[in-house]
N, CA, C and O atoms as a Maestro MAE file, in Angstrom:
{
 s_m_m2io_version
 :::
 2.0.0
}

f_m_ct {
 s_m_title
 :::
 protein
 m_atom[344] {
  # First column is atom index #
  i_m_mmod_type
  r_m_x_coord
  r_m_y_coord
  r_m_z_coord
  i_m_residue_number
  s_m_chain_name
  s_m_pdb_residue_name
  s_m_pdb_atom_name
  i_m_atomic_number
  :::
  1 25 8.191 20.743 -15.548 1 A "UNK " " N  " 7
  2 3 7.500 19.604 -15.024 1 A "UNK " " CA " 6
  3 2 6.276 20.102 -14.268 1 A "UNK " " C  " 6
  4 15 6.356 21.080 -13.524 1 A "UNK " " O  " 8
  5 25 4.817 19.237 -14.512 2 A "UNK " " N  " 7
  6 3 3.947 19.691 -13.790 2 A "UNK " " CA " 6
  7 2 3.233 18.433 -13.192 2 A "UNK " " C  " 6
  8 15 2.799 17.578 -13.964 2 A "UNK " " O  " 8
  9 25 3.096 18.292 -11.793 3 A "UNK " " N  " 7
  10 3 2.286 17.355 -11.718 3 A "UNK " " CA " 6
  11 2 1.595 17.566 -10.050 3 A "UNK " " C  " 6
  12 15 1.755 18.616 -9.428 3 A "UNK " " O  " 8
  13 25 0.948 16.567 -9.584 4 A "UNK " " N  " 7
  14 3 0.525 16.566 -8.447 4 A "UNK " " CA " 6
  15 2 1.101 15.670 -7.287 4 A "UNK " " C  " 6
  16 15 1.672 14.588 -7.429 4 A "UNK " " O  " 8
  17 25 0.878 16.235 -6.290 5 A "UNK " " N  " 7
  18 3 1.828 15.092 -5.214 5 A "UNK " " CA " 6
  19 2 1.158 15.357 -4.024 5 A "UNK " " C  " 6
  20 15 0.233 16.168 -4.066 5 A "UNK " " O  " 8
  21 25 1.610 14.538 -2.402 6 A "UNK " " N  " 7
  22 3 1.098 14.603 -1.632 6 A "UNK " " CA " 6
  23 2 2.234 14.222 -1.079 6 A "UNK " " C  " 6
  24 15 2.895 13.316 -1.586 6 A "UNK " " O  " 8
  25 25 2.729 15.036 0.352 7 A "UNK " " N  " 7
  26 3 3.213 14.932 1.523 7 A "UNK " " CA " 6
  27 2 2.420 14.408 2.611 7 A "UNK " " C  " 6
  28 15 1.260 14.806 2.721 7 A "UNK " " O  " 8
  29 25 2.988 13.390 3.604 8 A "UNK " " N  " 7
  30 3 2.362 12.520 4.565 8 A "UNK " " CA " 6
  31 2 3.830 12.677 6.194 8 A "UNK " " C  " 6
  32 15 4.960 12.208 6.328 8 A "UNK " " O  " 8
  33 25 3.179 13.330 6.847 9 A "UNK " " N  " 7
  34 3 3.920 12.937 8.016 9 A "UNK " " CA " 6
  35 2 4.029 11.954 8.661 9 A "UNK " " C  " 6
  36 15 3.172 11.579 9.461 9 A "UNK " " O  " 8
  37 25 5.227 11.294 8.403 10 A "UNK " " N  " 7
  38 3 6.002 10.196 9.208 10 A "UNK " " CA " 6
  39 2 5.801 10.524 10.641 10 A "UNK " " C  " 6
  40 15 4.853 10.155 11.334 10 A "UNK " " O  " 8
  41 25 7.055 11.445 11.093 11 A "UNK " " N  " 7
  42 3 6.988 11.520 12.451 11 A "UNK " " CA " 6
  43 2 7.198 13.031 12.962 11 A "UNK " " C  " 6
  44 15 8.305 13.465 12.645 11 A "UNK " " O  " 8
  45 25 6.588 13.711 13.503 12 A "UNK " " N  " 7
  46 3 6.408 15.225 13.761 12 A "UNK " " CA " 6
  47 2 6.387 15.188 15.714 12 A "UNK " " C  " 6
  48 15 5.562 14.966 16.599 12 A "UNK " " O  " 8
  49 25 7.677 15.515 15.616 13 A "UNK " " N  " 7
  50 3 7.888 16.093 16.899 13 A "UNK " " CA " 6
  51 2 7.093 17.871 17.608 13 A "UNK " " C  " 6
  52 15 5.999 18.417 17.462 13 A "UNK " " O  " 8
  53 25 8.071 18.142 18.188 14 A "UNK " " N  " 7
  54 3 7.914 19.317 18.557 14 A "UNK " " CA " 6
  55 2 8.011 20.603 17.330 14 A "UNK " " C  " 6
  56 15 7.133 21.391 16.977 14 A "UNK " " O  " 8
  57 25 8.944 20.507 17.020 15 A "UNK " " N  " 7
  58 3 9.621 21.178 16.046 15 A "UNK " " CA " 6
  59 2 10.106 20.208 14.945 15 A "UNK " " C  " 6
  60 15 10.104 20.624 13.786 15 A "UNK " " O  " 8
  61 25 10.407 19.295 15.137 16 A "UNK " " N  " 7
  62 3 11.081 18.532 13.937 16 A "UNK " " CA " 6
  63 2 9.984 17.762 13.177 16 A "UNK " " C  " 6
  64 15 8.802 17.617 13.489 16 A "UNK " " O  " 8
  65 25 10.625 17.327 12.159 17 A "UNK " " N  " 7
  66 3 9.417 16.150 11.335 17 A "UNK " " CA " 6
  67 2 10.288 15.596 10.169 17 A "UNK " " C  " 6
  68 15 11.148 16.131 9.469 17 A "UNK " " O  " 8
  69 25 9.705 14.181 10.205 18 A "UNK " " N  " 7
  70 3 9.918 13.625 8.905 18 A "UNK " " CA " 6
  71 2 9.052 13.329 7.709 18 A "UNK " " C  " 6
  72 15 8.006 12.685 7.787 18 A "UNK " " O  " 8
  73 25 9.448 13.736 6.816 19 A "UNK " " N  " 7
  74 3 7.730 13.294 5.661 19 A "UNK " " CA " 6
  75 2 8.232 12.094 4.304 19 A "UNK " " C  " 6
  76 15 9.298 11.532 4.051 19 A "UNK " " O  " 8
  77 25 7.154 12.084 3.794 20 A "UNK " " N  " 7
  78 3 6.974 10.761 2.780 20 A "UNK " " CA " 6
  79 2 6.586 11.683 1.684 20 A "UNK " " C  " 6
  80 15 6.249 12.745 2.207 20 A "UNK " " O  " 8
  81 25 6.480 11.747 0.321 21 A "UNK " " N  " 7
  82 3 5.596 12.734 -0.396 21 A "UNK " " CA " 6
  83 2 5.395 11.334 -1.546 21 A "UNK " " C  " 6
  84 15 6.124 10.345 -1.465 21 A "UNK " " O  " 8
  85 25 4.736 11.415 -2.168 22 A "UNK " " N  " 7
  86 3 4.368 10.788 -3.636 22 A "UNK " " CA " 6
  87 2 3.424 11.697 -5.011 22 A "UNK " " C  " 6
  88 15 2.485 12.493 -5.033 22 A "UNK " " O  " 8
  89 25 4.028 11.243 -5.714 23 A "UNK " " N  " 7
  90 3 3.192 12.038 -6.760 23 A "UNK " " CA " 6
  91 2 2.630 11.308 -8.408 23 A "UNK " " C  " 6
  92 15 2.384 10.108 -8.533 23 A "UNK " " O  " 8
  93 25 2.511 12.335 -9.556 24 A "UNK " " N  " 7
  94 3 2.626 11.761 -10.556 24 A "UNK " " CA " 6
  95 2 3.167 12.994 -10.942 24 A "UNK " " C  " 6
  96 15 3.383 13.964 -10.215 24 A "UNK " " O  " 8
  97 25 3.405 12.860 -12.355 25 A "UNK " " N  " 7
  98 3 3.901 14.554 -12.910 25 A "UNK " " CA " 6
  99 2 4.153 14.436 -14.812 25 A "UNK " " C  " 6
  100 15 4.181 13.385 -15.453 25 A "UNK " " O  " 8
  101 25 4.244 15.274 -15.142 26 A "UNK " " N  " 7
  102 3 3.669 15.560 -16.516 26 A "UNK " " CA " 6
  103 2 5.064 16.607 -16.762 26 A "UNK " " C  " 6
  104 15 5.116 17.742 -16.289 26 A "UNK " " O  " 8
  105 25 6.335 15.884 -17.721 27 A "UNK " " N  " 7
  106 3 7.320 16.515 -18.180 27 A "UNK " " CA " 6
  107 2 7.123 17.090 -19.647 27 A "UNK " " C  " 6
  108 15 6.393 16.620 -20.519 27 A "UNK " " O  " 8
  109 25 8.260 18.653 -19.754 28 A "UNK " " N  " 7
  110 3 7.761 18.798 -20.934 28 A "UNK " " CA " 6
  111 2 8.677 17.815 -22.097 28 A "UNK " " C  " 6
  112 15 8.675 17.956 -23.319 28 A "UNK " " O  " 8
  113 25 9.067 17.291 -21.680 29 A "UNK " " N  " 7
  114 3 10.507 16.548 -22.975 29 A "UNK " " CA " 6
  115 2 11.101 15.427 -22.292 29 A "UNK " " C  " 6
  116 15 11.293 15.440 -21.076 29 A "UNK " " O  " 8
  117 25 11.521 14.055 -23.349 30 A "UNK " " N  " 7
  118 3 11.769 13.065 -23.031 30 A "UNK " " CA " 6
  119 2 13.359 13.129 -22.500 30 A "UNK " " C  " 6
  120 15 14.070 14.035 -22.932 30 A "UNK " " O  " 8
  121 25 13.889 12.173 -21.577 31 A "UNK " " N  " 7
  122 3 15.136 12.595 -21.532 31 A "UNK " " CA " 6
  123 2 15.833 11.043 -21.788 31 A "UNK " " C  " 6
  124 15 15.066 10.127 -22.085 31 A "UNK " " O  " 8
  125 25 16.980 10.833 -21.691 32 A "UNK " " N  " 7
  126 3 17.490 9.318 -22.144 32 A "UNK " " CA " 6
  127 2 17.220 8.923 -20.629 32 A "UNK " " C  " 6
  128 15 16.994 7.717 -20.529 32 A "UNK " " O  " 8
  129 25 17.184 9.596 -19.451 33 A "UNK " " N  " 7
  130 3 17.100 8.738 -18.487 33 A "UNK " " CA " 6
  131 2 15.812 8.303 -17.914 33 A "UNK " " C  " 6
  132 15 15.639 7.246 -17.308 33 A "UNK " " O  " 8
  133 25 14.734 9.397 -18.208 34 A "UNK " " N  " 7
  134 3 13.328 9.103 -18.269 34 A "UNK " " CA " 6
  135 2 12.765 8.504 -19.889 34 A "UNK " " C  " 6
  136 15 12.836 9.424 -20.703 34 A "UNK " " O  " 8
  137 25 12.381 7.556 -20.340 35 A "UNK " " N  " 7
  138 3 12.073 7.728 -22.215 35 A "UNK " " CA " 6
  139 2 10.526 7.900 -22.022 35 A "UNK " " C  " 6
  140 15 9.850 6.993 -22.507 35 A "UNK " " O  " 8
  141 25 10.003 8.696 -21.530 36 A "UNK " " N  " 7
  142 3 8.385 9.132 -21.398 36 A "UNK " " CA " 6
  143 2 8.024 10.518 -21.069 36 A "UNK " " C  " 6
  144 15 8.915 10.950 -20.337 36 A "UNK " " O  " 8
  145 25 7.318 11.223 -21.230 37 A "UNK " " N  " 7
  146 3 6.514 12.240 -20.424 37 A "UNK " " CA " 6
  147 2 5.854 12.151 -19.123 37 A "UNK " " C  " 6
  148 15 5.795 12.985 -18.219 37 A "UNK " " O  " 8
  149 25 5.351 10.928 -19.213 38 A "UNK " " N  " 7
  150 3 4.701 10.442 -17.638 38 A "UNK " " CA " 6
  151 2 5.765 10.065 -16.942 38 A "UNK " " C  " 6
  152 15 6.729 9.419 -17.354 38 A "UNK " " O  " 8
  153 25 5.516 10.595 -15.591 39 A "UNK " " N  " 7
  154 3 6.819 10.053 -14.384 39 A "UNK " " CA " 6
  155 2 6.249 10.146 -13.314 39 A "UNK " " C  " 6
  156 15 5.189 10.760 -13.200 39 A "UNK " " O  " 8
  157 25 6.900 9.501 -12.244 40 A "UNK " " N  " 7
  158 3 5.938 9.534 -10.501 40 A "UNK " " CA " 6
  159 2 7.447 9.984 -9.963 40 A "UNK " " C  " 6
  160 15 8.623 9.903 -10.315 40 A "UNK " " O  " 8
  161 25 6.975 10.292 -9.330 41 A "UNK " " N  " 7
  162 3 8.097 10.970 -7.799 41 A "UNK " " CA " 6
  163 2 7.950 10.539 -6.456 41 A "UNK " " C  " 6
  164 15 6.944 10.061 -5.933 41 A "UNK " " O  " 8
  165 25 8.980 10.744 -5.991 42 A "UNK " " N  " 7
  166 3 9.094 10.316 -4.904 42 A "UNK " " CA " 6
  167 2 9.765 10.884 -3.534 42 A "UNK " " C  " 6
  168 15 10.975 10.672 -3.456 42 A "UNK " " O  " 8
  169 25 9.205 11.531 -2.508 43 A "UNK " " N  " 7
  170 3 10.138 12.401 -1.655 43 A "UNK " " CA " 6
  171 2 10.505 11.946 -0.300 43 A "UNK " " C  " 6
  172 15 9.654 11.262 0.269 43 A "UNK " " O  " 8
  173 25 11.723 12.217 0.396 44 A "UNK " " N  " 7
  174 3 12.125 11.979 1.733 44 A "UNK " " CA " 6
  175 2 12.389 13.271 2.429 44 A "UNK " " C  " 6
  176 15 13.407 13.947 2.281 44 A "UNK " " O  " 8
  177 25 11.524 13.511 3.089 45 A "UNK " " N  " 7
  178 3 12.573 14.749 4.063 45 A "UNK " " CA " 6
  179 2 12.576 14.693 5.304 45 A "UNK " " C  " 6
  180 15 11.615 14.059 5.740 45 A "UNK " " O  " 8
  181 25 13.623 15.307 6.472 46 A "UNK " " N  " 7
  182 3 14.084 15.698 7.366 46 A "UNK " " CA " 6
  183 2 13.685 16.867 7.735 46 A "UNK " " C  " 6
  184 15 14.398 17.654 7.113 46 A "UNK " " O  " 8
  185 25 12.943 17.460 8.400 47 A "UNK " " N  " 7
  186 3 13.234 19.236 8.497 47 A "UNK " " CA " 6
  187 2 13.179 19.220 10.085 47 A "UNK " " C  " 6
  188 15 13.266 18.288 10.884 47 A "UNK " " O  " 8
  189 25 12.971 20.821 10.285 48 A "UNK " " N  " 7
  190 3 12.937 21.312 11.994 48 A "UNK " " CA " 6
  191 2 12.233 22.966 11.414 48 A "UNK " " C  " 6
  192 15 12.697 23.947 10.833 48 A "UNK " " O  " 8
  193 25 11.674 22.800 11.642 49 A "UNK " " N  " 7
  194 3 10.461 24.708 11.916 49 A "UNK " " CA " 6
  195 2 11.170 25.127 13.640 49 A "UNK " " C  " 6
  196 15 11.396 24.676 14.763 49 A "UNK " " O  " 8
  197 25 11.239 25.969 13.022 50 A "UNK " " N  " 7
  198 3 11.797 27.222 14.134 50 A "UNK " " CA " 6
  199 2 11.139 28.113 14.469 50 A "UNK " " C  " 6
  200 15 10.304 28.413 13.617 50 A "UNK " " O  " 8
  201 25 11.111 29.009 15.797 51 A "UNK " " N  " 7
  202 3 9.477 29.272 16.517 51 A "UNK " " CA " 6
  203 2 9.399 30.425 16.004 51 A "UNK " " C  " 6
  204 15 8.611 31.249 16.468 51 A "UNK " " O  " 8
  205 25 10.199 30.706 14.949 52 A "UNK " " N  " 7
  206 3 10.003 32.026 14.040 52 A "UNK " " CA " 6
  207 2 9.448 32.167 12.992 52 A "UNK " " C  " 6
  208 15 9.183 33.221 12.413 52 A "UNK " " O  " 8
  209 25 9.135 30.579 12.530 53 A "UNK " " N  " 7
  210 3 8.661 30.523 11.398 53 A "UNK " " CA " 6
  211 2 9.138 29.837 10.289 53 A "UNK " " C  " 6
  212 15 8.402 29.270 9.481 53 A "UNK " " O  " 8
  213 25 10.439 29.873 10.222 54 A "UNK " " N  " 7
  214 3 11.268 29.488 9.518 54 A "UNK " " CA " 6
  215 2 11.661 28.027 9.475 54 A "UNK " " C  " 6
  216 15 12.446 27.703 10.366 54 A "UNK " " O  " 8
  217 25 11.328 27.170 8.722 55 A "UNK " " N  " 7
  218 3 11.979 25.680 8.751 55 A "UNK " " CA " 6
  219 2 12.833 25.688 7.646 55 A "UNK " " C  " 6
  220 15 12.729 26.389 6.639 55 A "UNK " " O  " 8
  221 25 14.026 24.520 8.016 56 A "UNK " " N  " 7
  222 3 15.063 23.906 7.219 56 A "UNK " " CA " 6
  223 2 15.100 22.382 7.397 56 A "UNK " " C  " 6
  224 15 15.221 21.623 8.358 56 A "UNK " " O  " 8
  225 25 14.927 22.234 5.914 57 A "UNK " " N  " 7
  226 3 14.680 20.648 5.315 57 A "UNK " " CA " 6
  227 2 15.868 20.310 4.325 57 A "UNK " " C  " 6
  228 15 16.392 20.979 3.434 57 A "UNK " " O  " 8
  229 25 16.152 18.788 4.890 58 A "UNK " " N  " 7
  230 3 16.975 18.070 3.771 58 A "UNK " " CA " 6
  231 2 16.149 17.050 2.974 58 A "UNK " " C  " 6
  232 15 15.662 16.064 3.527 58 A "UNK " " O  " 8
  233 25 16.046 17.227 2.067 59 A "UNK " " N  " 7
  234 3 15.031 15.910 1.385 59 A "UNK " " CA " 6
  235 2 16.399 15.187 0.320 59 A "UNK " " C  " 6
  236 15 17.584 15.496 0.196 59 A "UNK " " O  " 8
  237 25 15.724 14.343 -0.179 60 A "UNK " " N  " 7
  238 3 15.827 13.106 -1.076 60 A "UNK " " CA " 6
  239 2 15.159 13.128 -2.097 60 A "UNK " " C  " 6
  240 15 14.013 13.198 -1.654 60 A "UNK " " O  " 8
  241 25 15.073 13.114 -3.489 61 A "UNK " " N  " 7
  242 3 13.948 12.872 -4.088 61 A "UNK " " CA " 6
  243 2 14.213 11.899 -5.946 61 A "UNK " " C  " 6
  244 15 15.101 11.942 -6.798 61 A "UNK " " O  " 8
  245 25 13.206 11.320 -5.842 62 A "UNK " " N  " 7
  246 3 13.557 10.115 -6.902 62 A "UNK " " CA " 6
  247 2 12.267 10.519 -8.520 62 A "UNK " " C  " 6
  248 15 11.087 10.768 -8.271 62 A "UNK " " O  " 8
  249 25 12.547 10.511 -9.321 63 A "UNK " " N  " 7
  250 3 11.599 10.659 -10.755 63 A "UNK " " CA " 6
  251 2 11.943 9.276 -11.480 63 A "UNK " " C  " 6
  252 15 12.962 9.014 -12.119 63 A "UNK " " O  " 8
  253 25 11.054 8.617 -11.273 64 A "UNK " " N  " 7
  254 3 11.085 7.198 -12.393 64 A "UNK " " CA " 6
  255 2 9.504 7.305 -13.042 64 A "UNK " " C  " 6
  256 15 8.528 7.877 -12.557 64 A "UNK " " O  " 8
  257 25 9.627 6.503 -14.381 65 A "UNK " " N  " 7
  258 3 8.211 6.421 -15.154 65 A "UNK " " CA " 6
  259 2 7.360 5.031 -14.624 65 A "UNK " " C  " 6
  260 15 6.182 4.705 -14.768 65 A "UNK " " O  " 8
  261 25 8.836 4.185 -13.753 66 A "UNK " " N  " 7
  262 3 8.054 2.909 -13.280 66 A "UNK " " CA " 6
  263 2 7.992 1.633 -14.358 66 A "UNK " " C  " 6
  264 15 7.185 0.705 -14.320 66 A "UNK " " O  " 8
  265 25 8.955 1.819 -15.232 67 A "UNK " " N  " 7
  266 3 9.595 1.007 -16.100 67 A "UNK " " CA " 6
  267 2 8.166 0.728 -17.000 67 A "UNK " " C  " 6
  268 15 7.666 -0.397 -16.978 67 A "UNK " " O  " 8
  269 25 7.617 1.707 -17.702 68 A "UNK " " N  " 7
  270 3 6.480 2.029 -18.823 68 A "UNK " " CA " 6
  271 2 7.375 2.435 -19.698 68 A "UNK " " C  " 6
  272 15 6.882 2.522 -20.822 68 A "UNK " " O  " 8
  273 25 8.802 2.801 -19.628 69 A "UNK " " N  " 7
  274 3 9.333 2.516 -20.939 69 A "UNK " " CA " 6
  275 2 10.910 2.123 -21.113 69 A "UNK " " C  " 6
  276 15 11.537 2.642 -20.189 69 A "UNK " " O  " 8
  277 25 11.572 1.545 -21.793 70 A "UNK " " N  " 7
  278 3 13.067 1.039 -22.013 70 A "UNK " " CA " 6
  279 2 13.903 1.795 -20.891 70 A "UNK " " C  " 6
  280 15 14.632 1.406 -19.978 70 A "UNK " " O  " 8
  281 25 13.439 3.188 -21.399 71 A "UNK " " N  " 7
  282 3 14.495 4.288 -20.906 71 A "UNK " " CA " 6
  283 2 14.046 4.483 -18.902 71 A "UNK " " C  " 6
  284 15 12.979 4.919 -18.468 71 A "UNK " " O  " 8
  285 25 14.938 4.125 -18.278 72 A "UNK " " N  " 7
  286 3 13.902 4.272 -17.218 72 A "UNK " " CA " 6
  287 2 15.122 4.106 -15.746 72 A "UNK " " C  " 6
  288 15 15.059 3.565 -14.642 72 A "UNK " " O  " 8
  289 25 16.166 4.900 -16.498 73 A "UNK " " N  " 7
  290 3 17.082 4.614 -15.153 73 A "UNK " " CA " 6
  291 2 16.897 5.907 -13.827 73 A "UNK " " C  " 6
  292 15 17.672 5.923 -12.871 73 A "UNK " " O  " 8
  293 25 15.768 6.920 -13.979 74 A "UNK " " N  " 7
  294 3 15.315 7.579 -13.095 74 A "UNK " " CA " 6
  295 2 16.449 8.617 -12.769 74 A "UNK " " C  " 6
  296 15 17.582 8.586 -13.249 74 A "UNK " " O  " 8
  297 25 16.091 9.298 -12.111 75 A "UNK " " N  " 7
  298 3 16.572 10.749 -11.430 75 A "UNK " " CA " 6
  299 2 16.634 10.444 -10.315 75 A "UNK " " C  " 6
  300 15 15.771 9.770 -9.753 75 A "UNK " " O  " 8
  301 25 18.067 11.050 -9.570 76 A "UNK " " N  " 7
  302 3 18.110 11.475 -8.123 76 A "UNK " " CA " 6
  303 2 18.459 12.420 -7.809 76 A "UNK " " C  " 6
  304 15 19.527 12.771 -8.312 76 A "UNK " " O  " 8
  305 25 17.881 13.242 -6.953 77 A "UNK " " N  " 7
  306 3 18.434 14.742 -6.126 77 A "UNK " " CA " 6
  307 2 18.005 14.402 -4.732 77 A "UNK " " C  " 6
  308 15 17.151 13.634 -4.289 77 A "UNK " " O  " 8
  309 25 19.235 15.564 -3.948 78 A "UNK " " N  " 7
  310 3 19.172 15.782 -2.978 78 A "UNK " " CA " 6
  311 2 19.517 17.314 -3.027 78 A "UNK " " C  " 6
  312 15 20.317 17.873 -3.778 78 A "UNK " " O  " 8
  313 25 18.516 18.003 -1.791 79 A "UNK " " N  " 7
  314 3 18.646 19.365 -1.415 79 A "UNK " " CA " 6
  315 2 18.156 19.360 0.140 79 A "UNK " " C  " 6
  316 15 17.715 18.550 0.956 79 A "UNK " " O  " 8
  317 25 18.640 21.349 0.036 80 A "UNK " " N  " 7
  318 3 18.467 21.943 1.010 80 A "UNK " " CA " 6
  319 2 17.266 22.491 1.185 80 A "UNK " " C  " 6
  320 15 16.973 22.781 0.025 80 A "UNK " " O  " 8
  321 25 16.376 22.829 1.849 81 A "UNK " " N  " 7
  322 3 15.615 23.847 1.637 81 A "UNK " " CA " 6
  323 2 15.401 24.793 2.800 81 A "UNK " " C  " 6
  324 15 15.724 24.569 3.966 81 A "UNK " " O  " 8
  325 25 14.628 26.223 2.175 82 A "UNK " " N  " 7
  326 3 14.619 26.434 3.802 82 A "UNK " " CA " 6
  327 2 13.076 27.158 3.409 82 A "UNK " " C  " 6
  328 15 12.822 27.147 2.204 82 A "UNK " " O  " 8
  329 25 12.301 27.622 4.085 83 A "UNK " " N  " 7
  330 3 10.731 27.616 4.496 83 A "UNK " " CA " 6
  331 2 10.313 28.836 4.783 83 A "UNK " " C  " 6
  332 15 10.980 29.149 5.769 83 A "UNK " " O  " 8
  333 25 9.626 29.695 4.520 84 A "UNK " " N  " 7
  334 3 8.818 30.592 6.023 84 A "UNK " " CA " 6
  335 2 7.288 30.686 5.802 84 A "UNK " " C  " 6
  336 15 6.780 30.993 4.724 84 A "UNK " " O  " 8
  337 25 6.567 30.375 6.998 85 A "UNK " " N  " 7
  338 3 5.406 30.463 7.316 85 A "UNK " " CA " 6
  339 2 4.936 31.892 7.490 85 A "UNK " " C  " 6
  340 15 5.544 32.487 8.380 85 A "UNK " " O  " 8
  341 25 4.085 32.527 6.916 86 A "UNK " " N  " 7
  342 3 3.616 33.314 7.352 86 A "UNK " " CA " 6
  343 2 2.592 33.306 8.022 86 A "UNK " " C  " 6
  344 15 2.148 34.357 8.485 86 A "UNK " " O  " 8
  :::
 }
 m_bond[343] {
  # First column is bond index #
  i_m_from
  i_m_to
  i_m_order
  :::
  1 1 2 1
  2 2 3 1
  3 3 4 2
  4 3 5 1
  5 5 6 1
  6 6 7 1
  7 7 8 2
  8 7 9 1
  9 9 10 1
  10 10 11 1
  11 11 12 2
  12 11 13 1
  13 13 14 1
  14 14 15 1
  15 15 16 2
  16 15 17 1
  17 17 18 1
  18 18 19 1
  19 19 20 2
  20 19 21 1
  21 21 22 1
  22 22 23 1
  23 23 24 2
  24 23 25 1
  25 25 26 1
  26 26 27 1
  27 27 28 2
  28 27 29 1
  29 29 30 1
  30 30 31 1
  31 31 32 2
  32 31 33 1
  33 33 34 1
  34 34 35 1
  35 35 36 2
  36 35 37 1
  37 37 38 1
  38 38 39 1
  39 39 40 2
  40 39 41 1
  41 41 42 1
  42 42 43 1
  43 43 44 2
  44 43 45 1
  45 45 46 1
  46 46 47 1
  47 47 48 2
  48 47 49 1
  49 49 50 1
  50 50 51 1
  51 51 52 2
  52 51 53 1
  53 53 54 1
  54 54 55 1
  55 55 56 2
  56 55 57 1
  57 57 58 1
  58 58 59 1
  59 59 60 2
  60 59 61 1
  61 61 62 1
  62 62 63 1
  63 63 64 2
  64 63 65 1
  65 65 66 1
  66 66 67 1
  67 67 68 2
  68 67 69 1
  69 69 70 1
  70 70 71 1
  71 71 72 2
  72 71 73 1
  73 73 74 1
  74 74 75 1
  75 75 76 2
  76 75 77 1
  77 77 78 1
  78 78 79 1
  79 79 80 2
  80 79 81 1
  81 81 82 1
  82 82 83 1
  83 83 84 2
  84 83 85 1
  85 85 86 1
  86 86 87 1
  87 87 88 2
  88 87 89 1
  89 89 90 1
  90 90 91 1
  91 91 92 2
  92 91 93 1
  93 93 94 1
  94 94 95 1
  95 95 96 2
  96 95 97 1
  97 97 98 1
  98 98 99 1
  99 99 100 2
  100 99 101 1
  101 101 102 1
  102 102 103 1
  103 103 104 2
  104 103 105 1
  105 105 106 1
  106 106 107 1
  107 107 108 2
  108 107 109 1
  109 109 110 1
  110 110 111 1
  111 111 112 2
  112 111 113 1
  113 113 114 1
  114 114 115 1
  115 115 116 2
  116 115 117 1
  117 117 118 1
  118 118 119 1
  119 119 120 2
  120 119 121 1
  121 121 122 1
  122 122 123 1
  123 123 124 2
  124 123 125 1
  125 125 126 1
  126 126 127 1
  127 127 128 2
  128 127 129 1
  129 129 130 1
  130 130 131 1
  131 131 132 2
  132 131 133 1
  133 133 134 1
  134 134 135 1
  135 135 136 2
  136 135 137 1
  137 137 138 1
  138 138 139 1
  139 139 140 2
  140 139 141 1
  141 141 142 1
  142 142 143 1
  143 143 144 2
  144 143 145 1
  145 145 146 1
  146 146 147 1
  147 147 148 2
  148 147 149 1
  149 149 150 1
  150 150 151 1
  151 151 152 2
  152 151 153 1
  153 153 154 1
  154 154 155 1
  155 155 156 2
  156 155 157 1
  157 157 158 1
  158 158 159 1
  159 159 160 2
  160 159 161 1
  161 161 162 1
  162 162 163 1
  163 163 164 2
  164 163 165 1
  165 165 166 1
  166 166 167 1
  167 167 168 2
  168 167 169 1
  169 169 170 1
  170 170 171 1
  171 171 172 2
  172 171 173 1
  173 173 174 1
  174 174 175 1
  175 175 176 2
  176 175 177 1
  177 177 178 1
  178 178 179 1
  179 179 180 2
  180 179 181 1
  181 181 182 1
  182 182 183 1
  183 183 184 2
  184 183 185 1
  185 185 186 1
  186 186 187 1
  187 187 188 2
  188 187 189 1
  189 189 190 1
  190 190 191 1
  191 191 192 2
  192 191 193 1
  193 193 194 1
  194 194 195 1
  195 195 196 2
  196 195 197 1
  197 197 198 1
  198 198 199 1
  199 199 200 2
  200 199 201 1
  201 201 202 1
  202 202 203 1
  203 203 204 2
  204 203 205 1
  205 205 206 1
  206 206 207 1
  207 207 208 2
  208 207 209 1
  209 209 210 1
  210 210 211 1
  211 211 212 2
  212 211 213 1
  213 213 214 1
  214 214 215 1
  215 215 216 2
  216 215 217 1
  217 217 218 1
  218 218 219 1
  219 219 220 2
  220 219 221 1
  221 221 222 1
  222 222 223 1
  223 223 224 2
  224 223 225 1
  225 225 226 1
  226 226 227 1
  227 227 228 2
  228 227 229 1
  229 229 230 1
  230 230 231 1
  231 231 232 2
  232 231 233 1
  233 233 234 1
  234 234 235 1
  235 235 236 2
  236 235 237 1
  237 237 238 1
  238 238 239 1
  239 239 240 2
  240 239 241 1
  241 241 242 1
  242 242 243 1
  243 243 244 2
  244 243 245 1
  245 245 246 1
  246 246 247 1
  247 247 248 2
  248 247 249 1
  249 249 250 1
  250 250 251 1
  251 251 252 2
  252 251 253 1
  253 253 254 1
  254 254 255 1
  255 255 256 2
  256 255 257 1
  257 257 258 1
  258 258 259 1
  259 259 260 2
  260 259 261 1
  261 261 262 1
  262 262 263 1
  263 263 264 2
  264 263 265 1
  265 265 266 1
  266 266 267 1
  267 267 268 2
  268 267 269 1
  269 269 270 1
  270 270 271 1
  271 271 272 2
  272 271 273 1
  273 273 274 1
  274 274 275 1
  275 275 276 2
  276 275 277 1
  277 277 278 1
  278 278 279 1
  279 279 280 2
  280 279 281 1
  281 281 282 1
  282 282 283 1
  283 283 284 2
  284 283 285 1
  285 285 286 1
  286 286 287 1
  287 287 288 2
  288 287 289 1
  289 289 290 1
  290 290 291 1
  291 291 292 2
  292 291 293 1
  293 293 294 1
  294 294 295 1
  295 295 296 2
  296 295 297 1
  297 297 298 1
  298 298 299 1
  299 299 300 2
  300 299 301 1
  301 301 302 1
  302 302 303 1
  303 303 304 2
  304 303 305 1
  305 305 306 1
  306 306 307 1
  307 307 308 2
  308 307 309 1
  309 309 310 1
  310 310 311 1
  311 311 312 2
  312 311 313 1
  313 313 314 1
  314 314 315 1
  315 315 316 2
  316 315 317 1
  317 317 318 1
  318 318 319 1
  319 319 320 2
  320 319 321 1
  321 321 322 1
  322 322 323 1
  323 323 324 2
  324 323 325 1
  325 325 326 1
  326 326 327 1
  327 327 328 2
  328 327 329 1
  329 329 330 1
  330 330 331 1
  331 331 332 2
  332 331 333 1
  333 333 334 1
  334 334 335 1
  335 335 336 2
  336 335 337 1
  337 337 338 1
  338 338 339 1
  339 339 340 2
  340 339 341 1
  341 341 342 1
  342 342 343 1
  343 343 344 2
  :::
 }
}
């Protein structure tokens, strides 16, 4: 999958933050739950950066085509992630 997106801070504490992301994206192969190549995304996350550098994020994240075709019951994941700034 290739596409472009943008993260937007909700709410950024000290250390913590919440973000919004949106995108579009360009798959290589149709699937029965996407029936297109074109798809938009969609992200939620949670994280906390640590004064070391290191942040850990829980996100949310959604792939629908936006009902451009039959097939269109979308993707959901959820993960972990973890970060380092250099």
């Amino acid at each position: 999958m290739f596409g472009i997106s943008k993260d937007v801070a909700l709410l950024s504490g000290t250390n913590a933050y919440l973000t919004l992301g949106l995108g579009a994206y360009i798959k290589d192969n149709d699937t029965n739950r996407i029936g297109s190549k074109f798809t938009f995304g969609e992200r939620l996350a949670v994280g906390y950066r640590f004064n070391n550098g290191v942040a850990l994020e829980l996100y949310a994240r959604h792939f629908s085509n936006g009902s451009l075709t039959k097939e269109n019951s979308g993707q959901n994941f959820a993960g972990l992630s973890v970060g380092y700034t250099f």
